[in-house]
CHARMM-style PDB file with segment names, atoms N, HN, CA, C and O in Angstrom:
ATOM      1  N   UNK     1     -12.531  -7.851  21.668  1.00  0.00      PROA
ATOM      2  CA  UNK     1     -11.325  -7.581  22.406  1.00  0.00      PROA
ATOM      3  C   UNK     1     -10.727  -6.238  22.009  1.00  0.00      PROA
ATOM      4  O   UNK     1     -10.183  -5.621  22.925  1.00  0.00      PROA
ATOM      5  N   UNK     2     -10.735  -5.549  20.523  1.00  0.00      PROA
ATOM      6  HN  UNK     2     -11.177  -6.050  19.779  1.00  0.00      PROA
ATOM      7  CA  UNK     2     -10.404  -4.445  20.830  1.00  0.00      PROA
ATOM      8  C   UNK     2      -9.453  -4.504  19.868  1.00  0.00      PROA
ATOM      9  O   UNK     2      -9.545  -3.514  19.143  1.00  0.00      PROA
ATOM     10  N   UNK     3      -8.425  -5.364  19.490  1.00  0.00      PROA
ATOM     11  HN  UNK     3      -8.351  -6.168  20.079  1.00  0.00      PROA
ATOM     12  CA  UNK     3      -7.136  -5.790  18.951  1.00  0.00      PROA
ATOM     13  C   UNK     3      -7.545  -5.900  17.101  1.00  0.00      PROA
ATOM     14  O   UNK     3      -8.051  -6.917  16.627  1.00  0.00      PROA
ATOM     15  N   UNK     4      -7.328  -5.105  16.561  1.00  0.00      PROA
ATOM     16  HN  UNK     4      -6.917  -4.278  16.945  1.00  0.00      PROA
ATOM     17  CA  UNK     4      -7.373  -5.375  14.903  1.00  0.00      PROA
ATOM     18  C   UNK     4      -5.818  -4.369  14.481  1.00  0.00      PROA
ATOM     19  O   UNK     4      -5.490  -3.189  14.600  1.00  0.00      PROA
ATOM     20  N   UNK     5      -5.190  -5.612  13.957  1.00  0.00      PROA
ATOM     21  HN  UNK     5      -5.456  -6.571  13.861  1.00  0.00      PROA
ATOM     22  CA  UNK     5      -3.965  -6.016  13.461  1.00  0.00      PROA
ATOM     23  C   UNK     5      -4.132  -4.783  12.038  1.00  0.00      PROA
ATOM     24  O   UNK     5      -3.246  -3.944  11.876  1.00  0.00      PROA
ATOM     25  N   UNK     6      -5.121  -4.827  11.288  1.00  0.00      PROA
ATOM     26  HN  UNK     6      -5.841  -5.508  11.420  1.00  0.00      PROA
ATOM     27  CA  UNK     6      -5.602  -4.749   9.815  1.00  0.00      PROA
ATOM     28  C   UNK     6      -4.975  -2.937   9.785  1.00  0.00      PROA
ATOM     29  O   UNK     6      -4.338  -2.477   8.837  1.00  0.00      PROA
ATOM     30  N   UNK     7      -5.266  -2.325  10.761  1.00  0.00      PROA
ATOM     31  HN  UNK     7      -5.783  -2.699  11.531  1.00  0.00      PROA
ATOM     32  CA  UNK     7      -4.847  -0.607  10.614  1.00  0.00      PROA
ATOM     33  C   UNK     7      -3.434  -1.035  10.826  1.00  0.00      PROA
ATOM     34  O   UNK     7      -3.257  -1.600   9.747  1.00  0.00      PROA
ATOM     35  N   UNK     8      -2.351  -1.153  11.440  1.00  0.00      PROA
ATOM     36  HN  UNK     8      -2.494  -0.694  12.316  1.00  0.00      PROA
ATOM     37  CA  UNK     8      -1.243  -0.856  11.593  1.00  0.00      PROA
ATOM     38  C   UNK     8      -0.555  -1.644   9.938  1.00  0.00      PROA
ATOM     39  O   UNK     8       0.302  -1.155   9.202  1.00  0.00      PROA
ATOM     40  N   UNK     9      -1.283  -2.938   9.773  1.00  0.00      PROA
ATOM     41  HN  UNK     9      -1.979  -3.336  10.371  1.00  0.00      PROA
ATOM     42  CA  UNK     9      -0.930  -2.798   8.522  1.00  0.00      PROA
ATOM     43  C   UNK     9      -1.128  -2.504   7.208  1.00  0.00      PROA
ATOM     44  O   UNK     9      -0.420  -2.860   6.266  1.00  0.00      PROA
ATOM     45  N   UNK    10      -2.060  -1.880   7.180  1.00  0.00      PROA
ATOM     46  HN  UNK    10      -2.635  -1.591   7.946  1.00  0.00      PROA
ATOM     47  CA  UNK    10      -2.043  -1.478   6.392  1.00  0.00      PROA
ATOM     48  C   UNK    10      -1.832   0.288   5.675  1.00  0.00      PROA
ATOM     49  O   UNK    10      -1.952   0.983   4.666  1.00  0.00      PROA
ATOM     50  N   UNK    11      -1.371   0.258   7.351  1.00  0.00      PROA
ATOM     51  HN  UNK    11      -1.274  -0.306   8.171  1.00  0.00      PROA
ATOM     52  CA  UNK    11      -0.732   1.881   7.619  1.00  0.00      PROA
ATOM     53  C   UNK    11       0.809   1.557   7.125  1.00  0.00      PROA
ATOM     54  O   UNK    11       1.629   2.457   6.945  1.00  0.00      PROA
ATOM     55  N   UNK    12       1.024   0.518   6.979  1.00  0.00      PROA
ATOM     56  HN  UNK    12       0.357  -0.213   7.126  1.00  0.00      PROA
ATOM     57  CA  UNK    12       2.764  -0.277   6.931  1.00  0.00      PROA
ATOM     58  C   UNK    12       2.589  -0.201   5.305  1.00  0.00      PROA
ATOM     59  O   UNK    12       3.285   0.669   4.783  1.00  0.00      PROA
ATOM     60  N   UNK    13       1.884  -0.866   4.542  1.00  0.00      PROA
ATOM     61  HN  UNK    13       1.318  -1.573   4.965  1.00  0.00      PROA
ATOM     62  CA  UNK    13       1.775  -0.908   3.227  1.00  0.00      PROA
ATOM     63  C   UNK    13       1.911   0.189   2.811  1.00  0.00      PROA
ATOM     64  O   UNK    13       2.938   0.676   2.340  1.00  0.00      PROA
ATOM     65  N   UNK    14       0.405   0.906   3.012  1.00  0.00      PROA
ATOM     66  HN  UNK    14      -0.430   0.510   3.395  1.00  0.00      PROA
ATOM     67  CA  UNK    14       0.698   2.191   2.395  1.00  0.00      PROA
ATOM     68  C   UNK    14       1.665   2.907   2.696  1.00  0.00      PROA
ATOM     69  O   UNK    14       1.675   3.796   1.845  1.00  0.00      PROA
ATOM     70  N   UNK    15       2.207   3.009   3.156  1.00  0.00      PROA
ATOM     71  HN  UNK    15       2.199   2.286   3.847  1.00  0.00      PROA
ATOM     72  CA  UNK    15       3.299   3.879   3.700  1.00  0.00      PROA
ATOM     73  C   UNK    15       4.440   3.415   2.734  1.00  0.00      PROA
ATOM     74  O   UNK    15       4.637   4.126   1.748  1.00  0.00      PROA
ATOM     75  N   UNK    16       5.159   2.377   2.896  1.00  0.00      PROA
ATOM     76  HN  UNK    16       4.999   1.799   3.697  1.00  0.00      PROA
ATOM     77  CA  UNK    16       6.266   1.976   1.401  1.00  0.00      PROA
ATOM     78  C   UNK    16       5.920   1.373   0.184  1.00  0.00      PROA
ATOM     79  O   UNK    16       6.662   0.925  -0.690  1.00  0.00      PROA
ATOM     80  N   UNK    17       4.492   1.426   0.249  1.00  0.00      PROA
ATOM     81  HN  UNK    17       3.889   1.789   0.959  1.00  0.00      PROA
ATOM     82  CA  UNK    17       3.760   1.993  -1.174  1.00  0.00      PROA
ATOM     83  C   UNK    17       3.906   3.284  -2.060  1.00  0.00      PROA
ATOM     84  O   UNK    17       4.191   3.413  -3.251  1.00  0.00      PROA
ATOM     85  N   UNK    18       3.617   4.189  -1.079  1.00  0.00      PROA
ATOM     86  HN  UNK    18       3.386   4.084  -0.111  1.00  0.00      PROA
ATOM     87  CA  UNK    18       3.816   5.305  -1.396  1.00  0.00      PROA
ATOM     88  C   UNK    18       5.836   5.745  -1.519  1.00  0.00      PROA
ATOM     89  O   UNK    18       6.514   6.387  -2.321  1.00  0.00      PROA
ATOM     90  N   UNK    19       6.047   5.190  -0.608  1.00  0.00      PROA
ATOM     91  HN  UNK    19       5.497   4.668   0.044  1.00  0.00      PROA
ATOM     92  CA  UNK    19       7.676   5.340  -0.983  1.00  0.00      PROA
ATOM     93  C   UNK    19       8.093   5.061  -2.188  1.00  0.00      PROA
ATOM     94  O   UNK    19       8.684   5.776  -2.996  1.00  0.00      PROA
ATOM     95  N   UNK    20       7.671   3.735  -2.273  1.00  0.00      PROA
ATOM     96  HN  UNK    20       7.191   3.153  -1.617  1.00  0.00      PROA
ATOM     97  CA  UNK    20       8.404   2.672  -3.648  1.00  0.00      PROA
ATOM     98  C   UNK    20       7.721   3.664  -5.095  1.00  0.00      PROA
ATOM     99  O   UNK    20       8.411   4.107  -6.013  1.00  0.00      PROA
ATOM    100  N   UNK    21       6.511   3.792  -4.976  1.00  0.00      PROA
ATOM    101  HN  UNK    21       5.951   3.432  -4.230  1.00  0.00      PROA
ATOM    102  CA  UNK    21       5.828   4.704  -6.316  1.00  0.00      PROA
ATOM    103  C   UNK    21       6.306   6.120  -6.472  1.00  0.00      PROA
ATOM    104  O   UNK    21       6.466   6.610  -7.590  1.00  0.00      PROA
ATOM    105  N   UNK    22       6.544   6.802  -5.325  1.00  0.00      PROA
ATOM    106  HN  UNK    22       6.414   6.403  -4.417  1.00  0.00      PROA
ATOM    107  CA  UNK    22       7.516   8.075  -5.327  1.00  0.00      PROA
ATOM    108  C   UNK    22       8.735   7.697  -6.196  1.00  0.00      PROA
ATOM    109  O   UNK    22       8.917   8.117  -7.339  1.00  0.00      PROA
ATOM    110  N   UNK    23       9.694   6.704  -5.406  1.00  0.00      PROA
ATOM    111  HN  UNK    23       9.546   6.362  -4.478  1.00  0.00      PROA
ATOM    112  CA  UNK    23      10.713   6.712  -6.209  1.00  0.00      PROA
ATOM    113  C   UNK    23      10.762   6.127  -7.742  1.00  0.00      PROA
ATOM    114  O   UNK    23      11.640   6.365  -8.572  1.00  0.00      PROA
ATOM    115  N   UNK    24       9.418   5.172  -7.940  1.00  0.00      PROA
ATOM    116  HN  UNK    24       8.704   4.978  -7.266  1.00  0.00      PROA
ATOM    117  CA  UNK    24       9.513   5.237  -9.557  1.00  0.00      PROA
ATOM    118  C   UNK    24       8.880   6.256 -10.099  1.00  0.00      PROA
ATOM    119  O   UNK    24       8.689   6.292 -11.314  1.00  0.00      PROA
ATOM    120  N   UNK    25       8.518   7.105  -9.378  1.00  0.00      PROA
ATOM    121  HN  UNK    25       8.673   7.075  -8.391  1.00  0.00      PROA
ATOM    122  CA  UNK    25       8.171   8.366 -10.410  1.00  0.00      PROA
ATOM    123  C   UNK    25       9.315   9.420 -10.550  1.00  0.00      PROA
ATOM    124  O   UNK    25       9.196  10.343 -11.356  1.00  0.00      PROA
ATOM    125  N   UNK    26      10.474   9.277  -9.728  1.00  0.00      PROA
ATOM    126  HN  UNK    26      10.571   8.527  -9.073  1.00  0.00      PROA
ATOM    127  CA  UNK    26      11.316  10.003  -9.964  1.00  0.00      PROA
ATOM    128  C   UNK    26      12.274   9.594 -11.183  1.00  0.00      PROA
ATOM    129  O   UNK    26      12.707  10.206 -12.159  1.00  0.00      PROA
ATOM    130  N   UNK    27      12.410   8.310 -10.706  1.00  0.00      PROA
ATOM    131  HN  UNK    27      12.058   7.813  -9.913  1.00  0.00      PROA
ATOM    132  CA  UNK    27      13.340   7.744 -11.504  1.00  0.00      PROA
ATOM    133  C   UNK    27      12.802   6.796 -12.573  1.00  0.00      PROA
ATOM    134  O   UNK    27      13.015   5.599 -12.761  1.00  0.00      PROA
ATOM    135  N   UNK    28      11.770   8.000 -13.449  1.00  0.00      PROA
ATOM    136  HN  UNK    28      11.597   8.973 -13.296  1.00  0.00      PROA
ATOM    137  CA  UNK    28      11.140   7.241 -14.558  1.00  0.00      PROA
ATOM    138  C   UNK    28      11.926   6.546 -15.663  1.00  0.00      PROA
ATOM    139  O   UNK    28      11.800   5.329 -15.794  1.00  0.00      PROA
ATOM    140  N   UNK    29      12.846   7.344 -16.583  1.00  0.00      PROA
ATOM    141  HN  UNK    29      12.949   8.333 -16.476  1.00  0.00      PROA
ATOM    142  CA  UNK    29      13.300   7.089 -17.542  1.00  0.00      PROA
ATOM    143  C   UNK    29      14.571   6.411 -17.741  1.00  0.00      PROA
ATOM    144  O   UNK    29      15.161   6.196 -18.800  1.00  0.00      PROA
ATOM    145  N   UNK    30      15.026   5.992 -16.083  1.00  0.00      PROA
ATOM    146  HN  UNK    30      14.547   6.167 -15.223  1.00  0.00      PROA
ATOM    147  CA  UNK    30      16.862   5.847 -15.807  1.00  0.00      PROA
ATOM    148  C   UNK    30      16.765   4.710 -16.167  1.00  0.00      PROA
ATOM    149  O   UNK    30      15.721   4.156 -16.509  1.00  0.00      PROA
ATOM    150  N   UNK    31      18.225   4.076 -16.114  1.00  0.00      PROA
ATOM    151  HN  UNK    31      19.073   4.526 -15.836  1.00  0.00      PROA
ATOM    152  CA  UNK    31      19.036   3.081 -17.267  1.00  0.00      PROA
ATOM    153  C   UNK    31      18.638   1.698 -16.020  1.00  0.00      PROA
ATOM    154  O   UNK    31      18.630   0.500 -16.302  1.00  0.00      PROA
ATOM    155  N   UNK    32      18.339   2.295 -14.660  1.00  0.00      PROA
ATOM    156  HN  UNK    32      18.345   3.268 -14.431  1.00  0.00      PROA
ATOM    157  CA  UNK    32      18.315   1.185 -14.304  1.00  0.00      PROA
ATOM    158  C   UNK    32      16.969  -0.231 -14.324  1.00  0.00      PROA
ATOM    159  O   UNK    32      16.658  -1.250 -13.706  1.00  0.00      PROA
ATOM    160  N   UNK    33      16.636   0.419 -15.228  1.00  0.00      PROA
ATOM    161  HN  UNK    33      16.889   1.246 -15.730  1.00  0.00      PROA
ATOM    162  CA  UNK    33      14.697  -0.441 -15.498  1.00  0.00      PROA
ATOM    163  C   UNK    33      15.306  -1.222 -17.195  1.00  0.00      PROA
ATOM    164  O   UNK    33      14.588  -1.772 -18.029  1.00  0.00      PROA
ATOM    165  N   UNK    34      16.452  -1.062 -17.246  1.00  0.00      PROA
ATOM    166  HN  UNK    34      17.036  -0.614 -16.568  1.00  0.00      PROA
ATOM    167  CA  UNK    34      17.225  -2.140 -18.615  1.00  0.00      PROA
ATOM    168  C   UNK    34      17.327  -3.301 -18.638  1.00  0.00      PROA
ATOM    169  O   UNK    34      17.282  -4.141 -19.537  1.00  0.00      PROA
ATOM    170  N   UNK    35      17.585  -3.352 -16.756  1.00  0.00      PROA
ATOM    171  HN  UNK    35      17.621  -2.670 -16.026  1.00  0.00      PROA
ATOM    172  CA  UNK    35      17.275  -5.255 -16.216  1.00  0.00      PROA
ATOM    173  C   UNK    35      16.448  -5.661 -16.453  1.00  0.00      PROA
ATOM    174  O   UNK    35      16.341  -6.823 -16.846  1.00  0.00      PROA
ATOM    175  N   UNK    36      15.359  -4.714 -16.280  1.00  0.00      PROA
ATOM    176  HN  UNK    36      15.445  -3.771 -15.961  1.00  0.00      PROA
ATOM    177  CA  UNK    36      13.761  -5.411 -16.179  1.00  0.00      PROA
ATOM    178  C   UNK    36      13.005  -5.059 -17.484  1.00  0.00      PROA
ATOM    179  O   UNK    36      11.927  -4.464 -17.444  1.00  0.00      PROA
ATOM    180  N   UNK    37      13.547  -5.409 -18.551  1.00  0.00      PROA
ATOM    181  HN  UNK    37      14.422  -5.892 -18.583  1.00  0.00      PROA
ATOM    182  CA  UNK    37      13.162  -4.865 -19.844  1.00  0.00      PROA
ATOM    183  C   UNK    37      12.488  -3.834 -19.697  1.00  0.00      PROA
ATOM    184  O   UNK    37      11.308  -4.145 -19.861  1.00  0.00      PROA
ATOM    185  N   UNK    38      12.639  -2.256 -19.370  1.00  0.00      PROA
ATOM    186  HN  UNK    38      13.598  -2.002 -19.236  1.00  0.00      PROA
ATOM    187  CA  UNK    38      11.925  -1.536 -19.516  1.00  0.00      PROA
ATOM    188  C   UNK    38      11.018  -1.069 -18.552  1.00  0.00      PROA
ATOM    189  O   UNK    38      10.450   0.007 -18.365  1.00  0.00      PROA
ATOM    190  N   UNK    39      11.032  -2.346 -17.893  1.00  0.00      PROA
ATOM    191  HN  UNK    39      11.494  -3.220 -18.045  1.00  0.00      PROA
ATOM    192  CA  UNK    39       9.503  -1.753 -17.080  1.00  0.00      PROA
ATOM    193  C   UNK    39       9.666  -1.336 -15.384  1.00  0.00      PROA
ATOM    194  O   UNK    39      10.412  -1.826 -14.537  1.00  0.00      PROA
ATOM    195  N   UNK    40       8.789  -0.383 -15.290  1.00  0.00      PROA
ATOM    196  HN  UNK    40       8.182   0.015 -15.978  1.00  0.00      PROA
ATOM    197  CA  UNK    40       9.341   0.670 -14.019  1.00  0.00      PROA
ATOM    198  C   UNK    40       8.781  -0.164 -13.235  1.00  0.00      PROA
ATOM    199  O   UNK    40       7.552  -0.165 -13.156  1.00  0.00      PROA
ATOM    200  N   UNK    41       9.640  -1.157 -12.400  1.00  0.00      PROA
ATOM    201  HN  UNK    41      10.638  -1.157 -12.464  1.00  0.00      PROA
ATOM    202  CA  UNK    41       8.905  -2.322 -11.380  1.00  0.00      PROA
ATOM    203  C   UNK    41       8.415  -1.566 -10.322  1.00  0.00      PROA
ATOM    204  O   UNK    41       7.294  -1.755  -9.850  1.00  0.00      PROA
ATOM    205  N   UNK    42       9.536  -0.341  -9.742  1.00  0.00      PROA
ATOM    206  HN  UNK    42      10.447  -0.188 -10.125  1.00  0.00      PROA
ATOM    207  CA  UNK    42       9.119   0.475  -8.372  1.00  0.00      PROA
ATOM    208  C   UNK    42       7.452   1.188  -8.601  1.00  0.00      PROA
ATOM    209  O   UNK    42       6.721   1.460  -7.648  1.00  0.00      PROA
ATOM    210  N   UNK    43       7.124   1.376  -9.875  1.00  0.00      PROA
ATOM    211  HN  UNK    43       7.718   1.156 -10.648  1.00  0.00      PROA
ATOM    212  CA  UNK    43       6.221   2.161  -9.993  1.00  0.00      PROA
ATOM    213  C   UNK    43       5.338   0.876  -9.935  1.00  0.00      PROA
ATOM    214  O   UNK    43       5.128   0.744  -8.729  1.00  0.00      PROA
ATOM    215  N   UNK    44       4.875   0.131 -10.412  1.00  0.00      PROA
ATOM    216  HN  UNK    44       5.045   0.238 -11.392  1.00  0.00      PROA
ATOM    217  CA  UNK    44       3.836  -0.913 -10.673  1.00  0.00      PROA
ATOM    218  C   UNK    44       4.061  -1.603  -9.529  1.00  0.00      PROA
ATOM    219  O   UNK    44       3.078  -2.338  -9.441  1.00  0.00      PROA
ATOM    220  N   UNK    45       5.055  -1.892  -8.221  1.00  0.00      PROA
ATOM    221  HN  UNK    45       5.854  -1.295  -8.293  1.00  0.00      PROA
ATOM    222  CA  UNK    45       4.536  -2.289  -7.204  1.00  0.00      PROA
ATOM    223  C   UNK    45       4.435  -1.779  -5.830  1.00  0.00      PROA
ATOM    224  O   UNK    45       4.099  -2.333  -4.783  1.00  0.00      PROA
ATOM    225  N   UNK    46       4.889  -0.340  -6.156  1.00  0.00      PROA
ATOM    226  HN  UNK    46       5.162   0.110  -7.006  1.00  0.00      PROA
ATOM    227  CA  UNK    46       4.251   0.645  -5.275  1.00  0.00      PROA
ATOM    228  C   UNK    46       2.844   0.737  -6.074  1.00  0.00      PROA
ATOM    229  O   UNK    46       3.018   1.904  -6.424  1.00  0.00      PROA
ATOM    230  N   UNK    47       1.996   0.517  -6.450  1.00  0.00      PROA
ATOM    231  HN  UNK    47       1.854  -0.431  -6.165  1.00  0.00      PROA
ATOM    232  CA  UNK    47       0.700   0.868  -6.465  1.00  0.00      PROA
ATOM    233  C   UNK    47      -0.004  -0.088  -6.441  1.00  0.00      PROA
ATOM    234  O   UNK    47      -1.216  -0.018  -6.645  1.00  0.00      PROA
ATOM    235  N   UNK    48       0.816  -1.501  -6.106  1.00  0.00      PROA
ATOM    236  HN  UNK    48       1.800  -1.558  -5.940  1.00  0.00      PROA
ATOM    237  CA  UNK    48      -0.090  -2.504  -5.766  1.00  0.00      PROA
ATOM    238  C   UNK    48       0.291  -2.657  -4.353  1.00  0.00      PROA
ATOM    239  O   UNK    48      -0.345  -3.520  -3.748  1.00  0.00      PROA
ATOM    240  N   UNK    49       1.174  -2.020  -3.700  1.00  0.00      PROA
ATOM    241  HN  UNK    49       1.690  -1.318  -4.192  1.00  0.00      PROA
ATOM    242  CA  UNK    49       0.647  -2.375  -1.959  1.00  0.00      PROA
ATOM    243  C   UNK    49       0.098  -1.164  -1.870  1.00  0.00      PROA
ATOM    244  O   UNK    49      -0.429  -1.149  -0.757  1.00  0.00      PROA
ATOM    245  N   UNK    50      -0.109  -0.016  -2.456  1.00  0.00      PROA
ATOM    246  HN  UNK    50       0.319  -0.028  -3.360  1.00  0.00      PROA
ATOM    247  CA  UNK    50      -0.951   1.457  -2.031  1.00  0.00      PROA
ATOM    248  C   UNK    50      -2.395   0.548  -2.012  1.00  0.00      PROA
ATOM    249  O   UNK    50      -3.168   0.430  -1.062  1.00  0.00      PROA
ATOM    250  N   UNK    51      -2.513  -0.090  -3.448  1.00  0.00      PROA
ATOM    251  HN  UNK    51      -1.885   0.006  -4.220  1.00  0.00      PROA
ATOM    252  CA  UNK    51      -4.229  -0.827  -3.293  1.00  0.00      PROA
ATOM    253  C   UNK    51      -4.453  -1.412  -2.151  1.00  0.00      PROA
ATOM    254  O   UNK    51      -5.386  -1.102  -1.411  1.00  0.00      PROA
ATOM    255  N   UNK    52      -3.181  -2.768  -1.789  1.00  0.00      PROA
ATOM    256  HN  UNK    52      -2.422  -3.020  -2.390  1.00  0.00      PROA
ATOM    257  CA  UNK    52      -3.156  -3.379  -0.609  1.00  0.00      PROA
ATOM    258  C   UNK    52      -3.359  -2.954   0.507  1.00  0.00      PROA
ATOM    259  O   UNK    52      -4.017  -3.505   1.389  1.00  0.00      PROA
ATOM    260  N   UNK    53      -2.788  -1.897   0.556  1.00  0.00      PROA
ATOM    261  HN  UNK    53      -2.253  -1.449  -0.161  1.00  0.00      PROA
ATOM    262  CA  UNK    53      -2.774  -0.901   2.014  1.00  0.00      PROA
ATOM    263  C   UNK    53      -4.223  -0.468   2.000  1.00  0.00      PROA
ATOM    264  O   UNK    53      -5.091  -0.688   2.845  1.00  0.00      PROA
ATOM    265  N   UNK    54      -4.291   0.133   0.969  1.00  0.00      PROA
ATOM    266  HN  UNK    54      -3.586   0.312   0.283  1.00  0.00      PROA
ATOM    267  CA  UNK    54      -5.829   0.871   1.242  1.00  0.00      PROA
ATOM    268  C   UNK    54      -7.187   0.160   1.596  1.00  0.00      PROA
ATOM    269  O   UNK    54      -8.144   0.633   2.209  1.00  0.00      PROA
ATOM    270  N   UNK    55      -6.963  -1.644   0.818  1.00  0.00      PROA
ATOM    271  HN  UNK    55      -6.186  -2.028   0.320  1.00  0.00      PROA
ATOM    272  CA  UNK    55      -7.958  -2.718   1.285  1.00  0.00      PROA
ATOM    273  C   UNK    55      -7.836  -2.858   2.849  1.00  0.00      PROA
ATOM    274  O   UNK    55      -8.803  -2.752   3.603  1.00  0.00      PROA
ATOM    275  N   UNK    56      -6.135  -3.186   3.387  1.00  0.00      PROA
ATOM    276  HN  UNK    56      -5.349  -3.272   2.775  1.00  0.00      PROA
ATOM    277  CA  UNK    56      -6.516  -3.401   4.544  1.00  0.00      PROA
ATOM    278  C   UNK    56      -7.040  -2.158   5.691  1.00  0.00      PROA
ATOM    279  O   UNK    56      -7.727  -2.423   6.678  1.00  0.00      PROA
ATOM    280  N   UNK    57      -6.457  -0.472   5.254  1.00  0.00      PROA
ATOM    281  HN  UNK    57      -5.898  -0.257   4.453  1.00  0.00      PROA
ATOM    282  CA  UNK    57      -7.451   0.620   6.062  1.00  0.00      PROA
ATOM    283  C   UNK    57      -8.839   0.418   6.132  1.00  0.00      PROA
ATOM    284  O   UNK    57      -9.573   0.340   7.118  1.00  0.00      PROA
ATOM    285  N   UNK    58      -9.118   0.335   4.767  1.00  0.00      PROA
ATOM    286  HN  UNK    58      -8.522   0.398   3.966  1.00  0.00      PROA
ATOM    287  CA  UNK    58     -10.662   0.035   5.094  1.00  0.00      PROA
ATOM    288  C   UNK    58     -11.327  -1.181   5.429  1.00  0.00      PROA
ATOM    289  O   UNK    58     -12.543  -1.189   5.622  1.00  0.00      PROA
ATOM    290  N   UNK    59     -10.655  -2.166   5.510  1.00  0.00      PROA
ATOM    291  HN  UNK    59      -9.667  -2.160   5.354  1.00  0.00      PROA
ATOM    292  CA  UNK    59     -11.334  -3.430   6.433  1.00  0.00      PROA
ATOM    293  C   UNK    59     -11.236  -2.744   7.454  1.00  0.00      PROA
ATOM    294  O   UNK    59     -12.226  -2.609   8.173  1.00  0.00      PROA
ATOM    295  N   UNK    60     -10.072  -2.163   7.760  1.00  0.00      PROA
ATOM    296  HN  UNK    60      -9.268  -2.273   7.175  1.00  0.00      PROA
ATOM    297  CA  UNK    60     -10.065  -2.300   9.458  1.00  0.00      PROA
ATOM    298  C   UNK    60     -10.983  -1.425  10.114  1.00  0.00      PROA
ATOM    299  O   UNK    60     -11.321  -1.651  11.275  1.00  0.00      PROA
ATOM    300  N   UNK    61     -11.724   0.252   9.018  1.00  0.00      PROA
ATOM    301  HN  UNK    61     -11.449   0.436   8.075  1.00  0.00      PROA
ATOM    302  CA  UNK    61     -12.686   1.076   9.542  1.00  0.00      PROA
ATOM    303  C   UNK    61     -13.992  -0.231   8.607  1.00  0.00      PROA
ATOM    304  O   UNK    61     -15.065  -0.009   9.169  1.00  0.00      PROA
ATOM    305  N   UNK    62     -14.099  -0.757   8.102  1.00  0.00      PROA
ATOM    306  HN  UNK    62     -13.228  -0.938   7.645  1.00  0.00      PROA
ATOM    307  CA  UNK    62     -15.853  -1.225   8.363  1.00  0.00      PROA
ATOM    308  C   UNK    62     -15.554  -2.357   9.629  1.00  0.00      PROA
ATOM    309  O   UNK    62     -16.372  -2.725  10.473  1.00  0.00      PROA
ATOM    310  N   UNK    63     -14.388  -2.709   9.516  1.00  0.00      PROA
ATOM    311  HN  UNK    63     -13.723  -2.411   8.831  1.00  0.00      PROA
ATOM    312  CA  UNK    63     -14.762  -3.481  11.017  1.00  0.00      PROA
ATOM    313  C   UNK    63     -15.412  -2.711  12.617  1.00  0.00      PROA
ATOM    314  O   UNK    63     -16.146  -3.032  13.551  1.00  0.00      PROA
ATOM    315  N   UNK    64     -14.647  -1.616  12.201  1.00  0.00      PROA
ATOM    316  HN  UNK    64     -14.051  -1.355  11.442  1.00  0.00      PROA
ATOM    317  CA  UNK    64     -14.632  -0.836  13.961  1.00  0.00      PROA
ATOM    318  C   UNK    64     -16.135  -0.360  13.645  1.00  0.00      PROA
ATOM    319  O   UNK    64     -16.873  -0.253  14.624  1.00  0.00      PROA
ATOM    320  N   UNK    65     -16.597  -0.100  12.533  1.00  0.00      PROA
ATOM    321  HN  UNK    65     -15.997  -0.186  11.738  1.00  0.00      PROA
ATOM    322  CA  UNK    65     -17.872   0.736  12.390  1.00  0.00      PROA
ATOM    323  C   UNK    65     -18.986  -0.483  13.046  1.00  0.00      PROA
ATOM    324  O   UNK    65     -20.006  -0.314  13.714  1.00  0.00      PROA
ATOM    325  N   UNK    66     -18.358  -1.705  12.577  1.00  0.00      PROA
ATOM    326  HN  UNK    66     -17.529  -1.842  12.034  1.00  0.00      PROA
ATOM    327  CA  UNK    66     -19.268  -3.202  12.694  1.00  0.00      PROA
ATOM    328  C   UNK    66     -19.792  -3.370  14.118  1.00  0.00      PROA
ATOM    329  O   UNK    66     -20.817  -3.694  14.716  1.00  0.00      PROA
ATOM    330  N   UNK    67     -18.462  -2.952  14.351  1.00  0.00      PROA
ATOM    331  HN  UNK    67     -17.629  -2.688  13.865  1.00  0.00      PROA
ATOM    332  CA  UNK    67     -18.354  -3.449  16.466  1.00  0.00      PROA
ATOM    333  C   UNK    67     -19.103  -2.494  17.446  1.00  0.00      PROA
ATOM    334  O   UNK    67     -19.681  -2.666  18.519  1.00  0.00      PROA
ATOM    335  N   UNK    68     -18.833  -1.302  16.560  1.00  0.00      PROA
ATOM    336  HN  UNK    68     -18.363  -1.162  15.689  1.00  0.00      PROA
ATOM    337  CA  UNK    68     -19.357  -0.307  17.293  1.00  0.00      PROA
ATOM    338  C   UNK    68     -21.223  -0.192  17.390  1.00  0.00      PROA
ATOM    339  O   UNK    68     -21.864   0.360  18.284  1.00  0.00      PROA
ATOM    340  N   UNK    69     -21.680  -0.794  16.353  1.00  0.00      PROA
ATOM    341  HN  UNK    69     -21.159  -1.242  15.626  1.00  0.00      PROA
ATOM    342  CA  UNK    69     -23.171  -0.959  15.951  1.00  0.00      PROA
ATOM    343  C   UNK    69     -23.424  -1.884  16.990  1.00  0.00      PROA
ATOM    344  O   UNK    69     -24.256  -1.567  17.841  1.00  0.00      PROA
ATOM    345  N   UNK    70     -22.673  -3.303  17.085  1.00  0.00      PROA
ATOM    346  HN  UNK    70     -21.998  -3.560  16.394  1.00  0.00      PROA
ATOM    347  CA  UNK    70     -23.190  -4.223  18.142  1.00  0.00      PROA
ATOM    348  C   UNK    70     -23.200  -3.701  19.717  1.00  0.00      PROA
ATOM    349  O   UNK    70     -23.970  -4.213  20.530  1.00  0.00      PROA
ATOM    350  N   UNK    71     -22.432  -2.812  20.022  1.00  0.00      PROA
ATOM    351  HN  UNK    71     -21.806  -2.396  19.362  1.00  0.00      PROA
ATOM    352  CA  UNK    71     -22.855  -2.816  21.242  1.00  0.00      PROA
ATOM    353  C   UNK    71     -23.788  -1.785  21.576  1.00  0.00      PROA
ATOM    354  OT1 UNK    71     -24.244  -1.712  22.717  1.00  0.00      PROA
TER     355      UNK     71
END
């Protein structure tokens, strides 16, 4: 049919992946990571939807590569 969901999202992930890890790299050392004992949450989960994102880009190109072989 044509329809794979998998690029737009994972064009969505990466995209405030990359936001969220920007802003913990700016705001490495600030007072506000005191809640979270220390630890730069923006940074460690911006780089787990960048992974996320990037699994679902590339499902979605070996899929199209898949479809494109069958016909």
């Amino acid at each position: 049919m044509g329809l794979d969901i998998r690029l737009p999202i994972g064009l969505m992930f990466s995209l405030v992946g990359v936001l969220l890890a920007g802003y913990g790299l700016i705001s490495g050392g600030s007072e506000i990571y005191k809640h979270s004992l220390g630890i730069n949450i923006n940074l460690i989960w911006g780089a787990v939807l960048i992974v996320f994102g990037a699994f679902m880009l590339i499902s979605a190109l070996r899929g199209r590569k898949a479809a494109a072989q069958q016909k």
